[in-house]
C-alpha positions as CSV (number, residue, x, y, z in Angstrom):
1,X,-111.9,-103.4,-87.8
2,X,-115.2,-101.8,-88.9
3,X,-115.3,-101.3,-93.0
4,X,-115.3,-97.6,-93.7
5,X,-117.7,-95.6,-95.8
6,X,-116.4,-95.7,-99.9
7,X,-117.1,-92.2,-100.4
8,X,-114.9,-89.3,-102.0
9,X,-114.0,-87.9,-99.0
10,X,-113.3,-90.2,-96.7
11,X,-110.9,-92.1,-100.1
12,X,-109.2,-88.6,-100.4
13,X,-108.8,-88.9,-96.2
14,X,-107.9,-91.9,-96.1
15,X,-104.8,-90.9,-98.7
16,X,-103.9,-88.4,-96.5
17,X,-103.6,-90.2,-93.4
18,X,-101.6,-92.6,-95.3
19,X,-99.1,-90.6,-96.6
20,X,-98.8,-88.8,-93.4
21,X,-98.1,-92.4,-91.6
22,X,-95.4,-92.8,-94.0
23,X,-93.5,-89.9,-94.6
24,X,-93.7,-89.7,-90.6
25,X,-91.7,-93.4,-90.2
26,X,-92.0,-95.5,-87.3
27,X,-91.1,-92.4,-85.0
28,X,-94.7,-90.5,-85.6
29,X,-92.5,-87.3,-87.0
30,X,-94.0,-84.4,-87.7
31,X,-94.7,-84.3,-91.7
32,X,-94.5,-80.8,-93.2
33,X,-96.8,-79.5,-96.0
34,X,-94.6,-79.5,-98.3
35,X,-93.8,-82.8,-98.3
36,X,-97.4,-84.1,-98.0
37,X,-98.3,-81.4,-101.3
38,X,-95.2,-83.6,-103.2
39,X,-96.4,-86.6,-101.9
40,X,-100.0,-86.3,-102.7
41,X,-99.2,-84.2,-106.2
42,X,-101.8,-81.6,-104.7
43,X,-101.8,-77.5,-104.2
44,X,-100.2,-76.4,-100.8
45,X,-104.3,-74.7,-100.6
46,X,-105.7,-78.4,-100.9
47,X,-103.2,-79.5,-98.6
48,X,-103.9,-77.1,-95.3
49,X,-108.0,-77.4,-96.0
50,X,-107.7,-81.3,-95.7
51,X,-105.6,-80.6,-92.7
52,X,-108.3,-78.6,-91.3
53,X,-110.9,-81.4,-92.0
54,X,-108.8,-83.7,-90.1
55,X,-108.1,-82.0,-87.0
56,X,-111.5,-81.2,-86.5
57,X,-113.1,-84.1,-87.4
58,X,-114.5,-86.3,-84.4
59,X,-112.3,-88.0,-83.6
60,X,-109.7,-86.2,-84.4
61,X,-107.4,-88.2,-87.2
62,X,-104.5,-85.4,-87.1
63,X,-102.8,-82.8,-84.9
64,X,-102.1,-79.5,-87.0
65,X,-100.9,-76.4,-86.3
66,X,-100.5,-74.1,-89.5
67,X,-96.6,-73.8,-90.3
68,X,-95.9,-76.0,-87.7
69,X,-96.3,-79.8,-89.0
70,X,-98.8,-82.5,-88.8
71,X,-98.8,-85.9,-87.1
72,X,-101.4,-88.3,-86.5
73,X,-103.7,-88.7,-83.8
74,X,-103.9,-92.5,-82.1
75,X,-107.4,-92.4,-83.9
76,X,-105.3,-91.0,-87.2
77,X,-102.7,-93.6,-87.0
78,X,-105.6,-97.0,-87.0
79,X,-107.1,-95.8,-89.3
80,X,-103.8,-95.1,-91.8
81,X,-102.3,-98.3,-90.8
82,X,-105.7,-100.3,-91.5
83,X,-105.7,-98.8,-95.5
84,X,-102.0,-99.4,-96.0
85,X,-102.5,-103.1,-94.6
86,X,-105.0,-103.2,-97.7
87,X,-102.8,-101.6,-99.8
88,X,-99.8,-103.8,-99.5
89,X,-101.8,-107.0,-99.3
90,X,-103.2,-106.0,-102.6
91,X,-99.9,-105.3,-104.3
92,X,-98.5,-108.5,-103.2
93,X,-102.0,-110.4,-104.4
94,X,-101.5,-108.3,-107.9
95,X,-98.0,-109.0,-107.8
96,X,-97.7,-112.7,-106.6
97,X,-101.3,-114.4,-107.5
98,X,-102.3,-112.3,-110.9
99,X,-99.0,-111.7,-112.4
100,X,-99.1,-107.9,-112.9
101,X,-95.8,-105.8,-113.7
102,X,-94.5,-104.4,-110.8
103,X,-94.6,-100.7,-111.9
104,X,-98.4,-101.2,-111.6
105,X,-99.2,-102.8,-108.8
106,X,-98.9,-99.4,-106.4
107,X,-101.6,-97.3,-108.4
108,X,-104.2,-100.3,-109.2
109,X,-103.8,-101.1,-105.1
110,X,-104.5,-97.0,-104.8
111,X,-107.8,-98.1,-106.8
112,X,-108.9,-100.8,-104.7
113,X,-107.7,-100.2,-101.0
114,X,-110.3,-98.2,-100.1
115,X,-113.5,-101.0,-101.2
116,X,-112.7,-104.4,-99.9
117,X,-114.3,-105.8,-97.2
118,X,-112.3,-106.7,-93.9
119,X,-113.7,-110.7,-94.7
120,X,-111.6,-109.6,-98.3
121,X,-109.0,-109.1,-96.6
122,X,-108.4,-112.1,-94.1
123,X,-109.2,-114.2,-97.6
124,X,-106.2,-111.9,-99.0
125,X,-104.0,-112.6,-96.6
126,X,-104.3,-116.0,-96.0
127,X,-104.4,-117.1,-99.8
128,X,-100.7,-115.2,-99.4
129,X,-99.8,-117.4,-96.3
130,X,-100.0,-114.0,-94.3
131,X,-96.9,-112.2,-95.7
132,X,-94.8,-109.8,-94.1
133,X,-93.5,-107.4,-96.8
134,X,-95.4,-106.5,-100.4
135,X,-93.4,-106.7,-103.4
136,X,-91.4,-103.5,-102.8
137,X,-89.9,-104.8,-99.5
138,X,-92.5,-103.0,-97.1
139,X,-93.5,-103.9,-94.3
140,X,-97.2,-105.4,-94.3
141,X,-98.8,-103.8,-91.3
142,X,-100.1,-106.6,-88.7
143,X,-103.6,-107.3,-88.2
144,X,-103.4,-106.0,-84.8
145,X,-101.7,-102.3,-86.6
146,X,-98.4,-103.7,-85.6
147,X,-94.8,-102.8,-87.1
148,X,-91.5,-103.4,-86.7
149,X,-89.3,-99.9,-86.6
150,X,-87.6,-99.3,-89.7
151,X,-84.3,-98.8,-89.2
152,X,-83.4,-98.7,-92.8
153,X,-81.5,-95.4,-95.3
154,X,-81.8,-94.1,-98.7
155,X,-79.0,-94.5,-100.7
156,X,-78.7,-91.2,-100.8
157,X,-77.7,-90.9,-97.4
158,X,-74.4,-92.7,-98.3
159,X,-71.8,-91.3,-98.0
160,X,-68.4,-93.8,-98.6
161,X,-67.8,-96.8,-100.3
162,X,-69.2,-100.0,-99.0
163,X,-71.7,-103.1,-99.4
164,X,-75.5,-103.4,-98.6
165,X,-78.5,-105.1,-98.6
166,X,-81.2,-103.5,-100.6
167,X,-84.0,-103.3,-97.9
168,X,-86.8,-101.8,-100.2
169,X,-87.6,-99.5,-102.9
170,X,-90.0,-96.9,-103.5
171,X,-93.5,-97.1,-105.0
172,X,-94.0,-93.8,-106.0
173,X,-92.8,-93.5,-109.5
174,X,-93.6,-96.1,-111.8
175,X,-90.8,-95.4,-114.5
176,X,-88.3,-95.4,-112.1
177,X,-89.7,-99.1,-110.6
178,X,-89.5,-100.5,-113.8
179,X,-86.0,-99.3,-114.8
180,X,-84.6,-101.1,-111.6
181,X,-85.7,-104.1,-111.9
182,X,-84.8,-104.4,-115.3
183,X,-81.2,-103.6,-113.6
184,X,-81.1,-106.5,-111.4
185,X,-82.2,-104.1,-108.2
186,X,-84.9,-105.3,-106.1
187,X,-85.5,-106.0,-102.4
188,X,-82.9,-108.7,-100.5
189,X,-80.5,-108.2,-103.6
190,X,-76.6,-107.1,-102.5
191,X,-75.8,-103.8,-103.6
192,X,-72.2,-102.2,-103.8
193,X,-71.3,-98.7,-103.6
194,X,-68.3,-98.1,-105.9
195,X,-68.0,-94.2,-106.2
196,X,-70.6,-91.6,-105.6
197,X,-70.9,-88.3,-107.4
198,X,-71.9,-85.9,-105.4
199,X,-75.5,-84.6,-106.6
200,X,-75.1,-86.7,-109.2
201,X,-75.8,-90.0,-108.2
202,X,-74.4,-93.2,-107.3
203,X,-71.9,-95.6,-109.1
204,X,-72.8,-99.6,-107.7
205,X,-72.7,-102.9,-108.7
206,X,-75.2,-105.9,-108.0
207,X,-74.6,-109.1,-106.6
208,X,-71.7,-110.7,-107.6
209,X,-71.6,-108.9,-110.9
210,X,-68.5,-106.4,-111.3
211,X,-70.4,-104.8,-113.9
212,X,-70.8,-101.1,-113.2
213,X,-74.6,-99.6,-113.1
214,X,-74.8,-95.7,-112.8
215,X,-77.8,-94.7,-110.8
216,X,-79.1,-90.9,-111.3
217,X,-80.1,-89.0,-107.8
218,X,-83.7,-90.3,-108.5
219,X,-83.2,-93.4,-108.6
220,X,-80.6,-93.5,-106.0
221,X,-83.6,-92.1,-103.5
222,X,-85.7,-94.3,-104.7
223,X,-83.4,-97.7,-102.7
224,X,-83.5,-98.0,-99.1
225,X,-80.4,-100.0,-98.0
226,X,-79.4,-102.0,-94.8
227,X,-75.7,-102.3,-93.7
228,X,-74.2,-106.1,-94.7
């Protein structure tokens, strides 16, 4: 993989094309702006010029249509899934290697993903014995752009009573990162949904423990679950 310009704009692209590969999953959906604007923290106006960039850019990273969605282009999608390999290598090498907190692992990768060099990387990776998953339980893309289809749900989307395996959990907000692993939740750990209040949150319990943790909406979206 050629190394990429370190530049403003091509950063700032590069974080677009990133989010878009993953608030579009392993399907390629189409992300709205919306969603991008909350993901990026950035005006809806920021949003659609970027967009426009993109698409016209040659080659083309995105296909856009105004009120319509955006997905990435086969150019789009390399390129995303080259700067989140260097992302999650990074927060595992923070995580694993330099002991950092786990609530800061996500924006000091953000810092750095964009500079190493592709030899960086292959040191990285193999100093890590070539890992699969970052510290948050995501999927490390391959060296070849390859991943598995995630077949994983938010916690949210529970509905009954029931036991699961937490599969990963988000590493967008820092506050909420710390708060659950001081509670024992953390990728591969058992997680029990005991009663759910709706728009409320979740009542669970971890691992063998029987004692009762309540989880607000946030932090409930914030877990991605498998089925035991």
């Amino acid at each position: 993989m050629a190394r990429r310009p370190a530049n403003p704009i091509s950063e700032s692209m590069d974080d677009y094309l990133k989010a878009i590969l993953v608030l579009g999953g392993s399907e390629g959906k189409k992300v709205t702006s919306t969603a991008l604007a909350r993901r990026l923290n950035v005006t809806p106006a920021s949003i659609t010029n970027m967009l426009q960039k993109l698409a016209a850019s040659t080659p083309a990273m995105v296909q856009y249509e105004r009120h319509h969605g955006v997905q990435l282009s086969s150019a789009g999608k390399k390129r995303a899934l080259e700067v989140l390999r260097h992302h999650r290598l990074i927060e595992t090498f923070l995580y694993e290697v330099l002991n950092y907190p786990i609530e800061e692992v996500h924006d000091e990768a953000e810092r750095l993903e964009h500079f190493i060099s592709e030899r960086f990387e292959e040191r990285i990776a193999a100093k890590l014995g070539h890992p699969k998953f970052d510290p948050h339980g995501h999927c490390i893309p391959a060296l070849d752009g390859r991943m598995p289809k995630d077949s994983s749900m938010r916690l949210t989307d529970v509905r009954d009573e029931g036991t699961f395996i937490i599969d990963s959990i988000s590493d967008i907000d820092a506050r909420i990162l710390k708060v659950l692993k001081v509670r024992g939740i953390s990728p591969g750990v058992q997680l029990r949904v005991r009663d759910i209040y709706e728009d409320h949150g979740y009542a669970v319990s971890i691992g063998s423990s029987k004692k009762i943790l309540q989880l607000s909406q946030a932090d409930s979206a914030a877990i991605k679950i498998q089925p035991m």
